[in-house]
N, C-alpha and C positions, 0 to 999 in steps of 0.2 A: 386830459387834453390841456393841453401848455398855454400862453397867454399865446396871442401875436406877437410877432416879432417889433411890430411899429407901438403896439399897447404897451409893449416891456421898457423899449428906449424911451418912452414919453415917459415912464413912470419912472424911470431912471434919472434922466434929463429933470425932473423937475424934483424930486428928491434928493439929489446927489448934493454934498459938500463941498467937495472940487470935480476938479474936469474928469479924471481918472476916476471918481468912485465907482465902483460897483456892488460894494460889499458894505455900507455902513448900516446898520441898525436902522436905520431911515428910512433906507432904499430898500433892504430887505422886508420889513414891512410893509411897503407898500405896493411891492410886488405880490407879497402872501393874501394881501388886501382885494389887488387885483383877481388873485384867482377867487380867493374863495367865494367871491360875487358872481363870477364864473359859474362856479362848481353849484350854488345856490341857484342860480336862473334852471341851473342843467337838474337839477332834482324839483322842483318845482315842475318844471314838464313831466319827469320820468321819476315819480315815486317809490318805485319799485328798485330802484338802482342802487343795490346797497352795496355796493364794490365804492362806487363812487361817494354815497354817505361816510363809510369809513376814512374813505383819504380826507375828505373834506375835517374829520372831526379830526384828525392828524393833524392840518393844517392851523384849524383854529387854534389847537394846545401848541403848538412851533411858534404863532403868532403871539398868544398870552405869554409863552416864557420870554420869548424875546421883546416884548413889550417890560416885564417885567426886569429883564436887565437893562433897559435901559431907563426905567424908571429908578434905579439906585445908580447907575454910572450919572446918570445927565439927565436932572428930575427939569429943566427946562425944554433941555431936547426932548421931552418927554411928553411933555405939556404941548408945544409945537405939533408934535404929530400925530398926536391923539386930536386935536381941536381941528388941522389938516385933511384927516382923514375923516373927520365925524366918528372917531369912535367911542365907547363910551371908557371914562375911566373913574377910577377911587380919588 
């Protein structure tokens, strides 16, 4: 199940580095962020959903490596969105 459509532009709209982004490291994250909190409420009701477990642990390793490139590209921007998001980091 996909984010909303109004949940994705907010998360866009507030992550973005210019007017156009849609693609930066930033905003990718914290769209991956958005779901996978998603996808955690949706297992939490529905234990047994392991179609859904699996995407979910897809997402969290999509989420770590791309946290991880941008932890050697831009160890500020890194710091930023990890603090941003609340997640945890090294």
């Amino acid at each position: 199940m996909p984010l909303q459509k109004e949940a994705k532009t907010k998360l866009i709209t507030d992550y973005h580095r210019h007017d156009t982004d849609t693609g930066s490291p930033e905003v990718q994250i914290a769209i991956m962020t958005g779901r996978i909190q998603q996808l955690t409420d949706h297992l939490r009701a529905n234990k047994s959903d392991q179609s859904c477990r699996r995407g979910l642990l897809k997402l969290v390793g999509q989420r770590r490596r791309m946290l991880s490139y941008l932890r050697q590209a831009d160890y500020q921007r890194y710091l930023g969105i990890t603090e941003s998001l609340n997640l945890r980091h090294k």
